[in-house]
C-alpha positions in Angstrom: 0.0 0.0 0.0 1.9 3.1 -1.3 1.1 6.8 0.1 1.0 9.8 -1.6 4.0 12.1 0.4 2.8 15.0 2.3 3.1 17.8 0.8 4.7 19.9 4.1 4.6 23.4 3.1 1.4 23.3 1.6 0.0 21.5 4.8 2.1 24.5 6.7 -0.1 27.1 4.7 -3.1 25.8 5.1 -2.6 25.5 8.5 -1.5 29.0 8.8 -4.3 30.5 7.0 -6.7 29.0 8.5 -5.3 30.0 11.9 -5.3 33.7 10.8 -8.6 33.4 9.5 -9.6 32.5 13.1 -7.3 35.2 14.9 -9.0 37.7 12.7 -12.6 36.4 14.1 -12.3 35.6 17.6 -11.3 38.5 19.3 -14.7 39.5 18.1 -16.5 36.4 19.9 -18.2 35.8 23.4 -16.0 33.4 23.9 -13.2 36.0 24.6 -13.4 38.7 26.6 -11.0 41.5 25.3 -12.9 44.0 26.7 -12.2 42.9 30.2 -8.4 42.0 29.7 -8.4 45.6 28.4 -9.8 46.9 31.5 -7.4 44.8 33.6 -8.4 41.7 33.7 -6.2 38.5 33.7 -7.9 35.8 30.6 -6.0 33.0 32.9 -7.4 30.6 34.7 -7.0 30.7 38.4 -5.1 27.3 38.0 -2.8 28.8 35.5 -1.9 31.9 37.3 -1.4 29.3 40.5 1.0 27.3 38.4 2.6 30.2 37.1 3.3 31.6 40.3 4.8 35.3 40.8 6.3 36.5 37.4 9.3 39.0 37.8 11.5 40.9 35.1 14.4 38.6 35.3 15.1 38.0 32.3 12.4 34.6 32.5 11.1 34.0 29.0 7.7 32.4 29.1 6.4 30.3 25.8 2.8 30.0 25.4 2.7 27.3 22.3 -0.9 27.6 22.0 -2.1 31.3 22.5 -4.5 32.2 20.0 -3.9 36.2 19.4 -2.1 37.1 22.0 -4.7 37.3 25.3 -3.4 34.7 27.5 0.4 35.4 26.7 -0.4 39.4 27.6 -2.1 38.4 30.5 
């Protein structure tokens, strides 16, 4: 049983439209609530602020692999 290769870039920009298409549309969503991060509000969940602990300037880099547009690494 043979399979066609994978064509990687094109699967890369796919991927990345789509996921602009998204970034474009959520922040515009219930489902996010830019409004209240932008009046001061955390989008965190208590258990990832806990885990995270205090942040100081250090020099620390944080990661966040999967934030959408930005929110949760901001926050």
């Amino acid at each position: 049983m043979d399979e066609e290769p994978v064509d990687r870039q094109a699967f890369v920009e796919d991927n990345r439209a789509r996921w602009e298409e998204l970034a474009r549309i959520h922040p515009d969503t219930d489902f996010y609530d830019v409004q209240g991060f932008l009046d001061g509000e955390s989008s965190l969940n208590d258990l990832e602020r806990e885990e995270l602990g205090p942040l100081v300037d250090d020099g620390t880099r944080l990661l966040h692999l999967q934030c959408h547009f930005g929110l949760d690494t901001l926050s």
